[in-house]
N, C-alpha and C positions, 0 to 999 in steps of 0.2 A: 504494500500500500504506500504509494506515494505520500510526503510531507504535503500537508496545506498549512498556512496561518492568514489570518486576518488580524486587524489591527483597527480600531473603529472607537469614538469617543461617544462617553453618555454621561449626560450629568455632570461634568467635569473629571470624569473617569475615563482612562486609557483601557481599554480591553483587548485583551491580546489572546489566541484562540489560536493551538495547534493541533494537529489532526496528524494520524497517520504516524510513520517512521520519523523520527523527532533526534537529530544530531545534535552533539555540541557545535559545529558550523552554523545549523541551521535556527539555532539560541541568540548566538552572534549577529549574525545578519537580522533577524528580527528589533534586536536591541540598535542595530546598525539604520533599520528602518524607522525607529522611534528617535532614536537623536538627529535626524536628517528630515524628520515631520513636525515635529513637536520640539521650537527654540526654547520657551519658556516649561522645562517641566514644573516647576516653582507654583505656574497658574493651576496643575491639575491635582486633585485629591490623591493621585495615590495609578496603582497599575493593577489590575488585576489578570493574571495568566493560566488561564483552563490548560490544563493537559488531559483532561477526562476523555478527551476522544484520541490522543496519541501514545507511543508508544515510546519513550524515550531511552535512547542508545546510549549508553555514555559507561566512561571509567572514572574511577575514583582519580584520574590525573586532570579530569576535563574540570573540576572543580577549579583548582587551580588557573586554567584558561580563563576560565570566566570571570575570574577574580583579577587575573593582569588585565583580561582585557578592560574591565567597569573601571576601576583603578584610573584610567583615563579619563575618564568623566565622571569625577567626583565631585566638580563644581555644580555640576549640574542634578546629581543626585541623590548629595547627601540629605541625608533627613526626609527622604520620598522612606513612604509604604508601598511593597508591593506583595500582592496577594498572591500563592502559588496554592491554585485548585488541582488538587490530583488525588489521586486513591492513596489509601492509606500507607504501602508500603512505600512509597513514596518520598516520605515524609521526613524519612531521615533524611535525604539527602539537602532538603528546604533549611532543617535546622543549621545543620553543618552549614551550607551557604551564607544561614543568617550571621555565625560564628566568623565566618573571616569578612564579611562584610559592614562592619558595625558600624558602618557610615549612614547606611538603608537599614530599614525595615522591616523584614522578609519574614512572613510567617506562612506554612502550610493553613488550610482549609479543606473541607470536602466537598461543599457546594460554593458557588458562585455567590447565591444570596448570603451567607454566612462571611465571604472575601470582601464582601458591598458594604454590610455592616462594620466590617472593622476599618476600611478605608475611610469609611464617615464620619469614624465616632472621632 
Protein backbone atom coordinates (compact mmCIF):
# COMPACT_ATOMS: atom_id res chain seq x y z
CA UNK A 1 0.00 0.00 0.00
CA UNK A 2 1.36 3.16 -1.15
CA UNK A 3 2.11 6.36 1.50
CA UNK A 4 -0.77 9.00 1.31
CA UNK A 5 -0.77 12.21 3.66
CA UNK A 6 -2.77 15.38 3.72
CA UNK A 7 -2.20 18.25 5.41
CA UNK A 8 -5.39 20.72 5.83
CA UNK A 9 -6.14 23.42 8.68
CA UNK A 10 -9.26 23.66 11.14
CA UNK A 11 -9.94 25.95 13.62
CA UNK A 12 -6.42 27.18 13.98
CA UNK A 13 -5.23 23.42 13.99
CA UNK A 14 -2.67 21.93 11.43
CA UNK A 15 -3.85 18.24 10.63
CA UNK A 16 -1.75 16.14 9.24
CA UNK A 17 -3.17 12.45 8.07
CA UNK A 18 -0.81 9.54 6.88
CA UNK A 19 -2.06 6.43 5.34
CA UNK A 20 -0.50 3.57 4.00
CA UNK A 21 3.47 2.57 4.33
CA UNK A 22 4.68 5.48 6.48
CA UNK A 23 8.98 6.02 6.36
CA UNK A 24 11.14 8.01 8.31
CA UNK A 25 11.65 10.17 4.65
CA UNK A 26 8.28 10.23 4.35
CA UNK A 27 7.81 12.07 8.26
CA UNK A 28 10.41 14.43 6.83
CA UNK A 29 9.15 15.68 3.86
CA UNK A 30 5.62 16.14 5.55
CA UNK A 31 7.35 18.26 8.40
CA UNK A 32 9.27 19.74 5.03
CA UNK A 33 5.72 20.51 3.78
CA UNK A 34 4.40 22.26 6.85
CA UNK A 35 7.42 24.62 7.35
CA UNK A 36 7.35 25.74 3.55
CA UNK A 37 3.11 26.25 4.04
CA UNK A 38 2.72 27.53 7.24
CA UNK A 39 5.53 31.00 8.05
CA UNK A 40 3.85 31.63 11.40
CA UNK A 41 3.59 28.31 13.25
CA UNK A 42 3.28 30.63 16.60
CA UNK A 43 -0.41 31.75 14.99
CA UNK A 44 -1.65 27.87 15.04
CA UNK A 45 -2.94 25.97 18.20
CA UNK A 46 -0.99 23.09 18.05
CA UNK A 47 -0.50 19.99 15.14
CA UNK A 48 -2.36 17.04 15.26
CA UNK A 49 -0.99 13.71 13.34
CA UNK A 50 -3.30 10.53 12.64
CA UNK A 51 -1.29 7.46 11.81
CA UNK A 52 -4.56 5.32 12.58
CA UNK A 53 -4.75 4.51 8.85
CA UNK A 54 -0.76 3.93 8.28
CA UNK A 55 1.75 1.74 8.82
CA UNK A 56 4.83 3.13 10.19
CA UNK A 57 8.48 1.62 9.12
CA UNK A 58 11.10 2.89 11.14
CA UNK A 59 14.22 1.93 13.45
CA UNK A 60 15.19 2.92 16.79
CA UNK A 61 18.13 5.06 14.76
CA UNK A 62 15.39 7.05 12.65
CA UNK A 63 14.59 8.72 16.04
CA UNK A 64 17.50 10.21 16.15
CA UNK A 65 16.90 11.72 12.29
CA UNK A 66 14.12 13.27 13.30
CA UNK A 67 15.56 14.89 16.06
CA UNK A 68 18.60 16.53 13.89
CA UNK A 69 16.46 17.10 11.44
CA UNK A 70 13.54 19.44 13.93
CA UNK A 71 16.61 20.71 15.69
CA UNK A 72 16.63 23.07 12.71
CA UNK A 73 13.71 24.76 13.32
CA UNK A 74 13.50 25.23 16.77
CA UNK A 75 12.76 28.81 16.32
CA UNK A 76 9.95 28.08 14.82
CA UNK A 77 8.69 25.31 17.13
CA UNK A 78 9.58 25.58 20.23
CA UNK A 79 6.77 25.45 22.70
CA UNK A 80 4.18 24.18 19.78
CA UNK A 81 1.86 20.93 20.95
CA UNK A 82 1.78 18.28 18.61
CA UNK A 83 -0.74 15.41 18.83
CA UNK A 84 0.59 11.99 17.71
CA UNK A 85 -3.00 9.64 17.17
CA UNK A 86 -1.81 6.17 16.64
CA UNK A 87 -2.63 2.70 18.35
CA UNK A 88 -1.42 1.88 21.30
CA UNK A 89 1.74 0.03 20.76
CA UNK A 90 2.72 2.85 19.24
CA UNK A 91 3.14 4.98 21.82
CA UNK A 92 6.34 4.36 23.08
CA UNK A 93 7.90 5.54 20.54
CA UNK A 94 5.77 9.21 20.83
CA UNK A 95 7.09 9.28 24.54
CA UNK A 96 10.80 8.73 23.79
CA UNK A 97 10.34 11.45 20.99
CA UNK A 98 8.61 13.65 23.57
CA UNK A 99 12.13 12.89 25.62
CA UNK A 100 14.68 14.29 23.23
CA UNK A 101 12.57 16.94 22.11
CA UNK A 102 11.70 19.16 25.17
CA UNK A 103 11.60 22.01 23.20
CA UNK A 104 7.75 20.77 21.77
CA UNK A 105 5.17 19.15 23.14
CA UNK A 106 4.54 15.63 21.91
CA UNK A 107 2.00 13.45 23.58
CA UNK A 108 0.54 10.16 22.10
CA UNK A 109 -3.56 9.96 21.82
CA UNK A 110 -5.94 7.38 20.52
CA UNK A 111 -8.55 9.29 18.93
CA UNK A 112 -8.25 12.49 17.18
CA UNK A 113 -11.17 14.10 19.33
CA UNK A 114 -9.03 13.30 22.50
CA UNK A 115 -5.48 15.12 20.39
CA UNK A 116 -8.25 18.23 19.74
CA UNK A 117 -8.91 18.59 23.39
CA UNK A 118 -5.44 18.71 24.47
CA UNK A 119 -4.39 21.02 21.67
CA UNK A 120 -7.05 23.51 23.01
CA UNK A 121 -6.90 23.25 26.41
Amino acid sequence: MSMKSTIEVHNEVIFRRFSGEVCIDDMIQSWKEIFASYDDLGAYRGIVTSFLEADIKHEDSNFNVMVEYLKDYLDRITGMKVAMVMDTPRVTSTIIMNQKMKNMHIRPFATEAAALDWINA
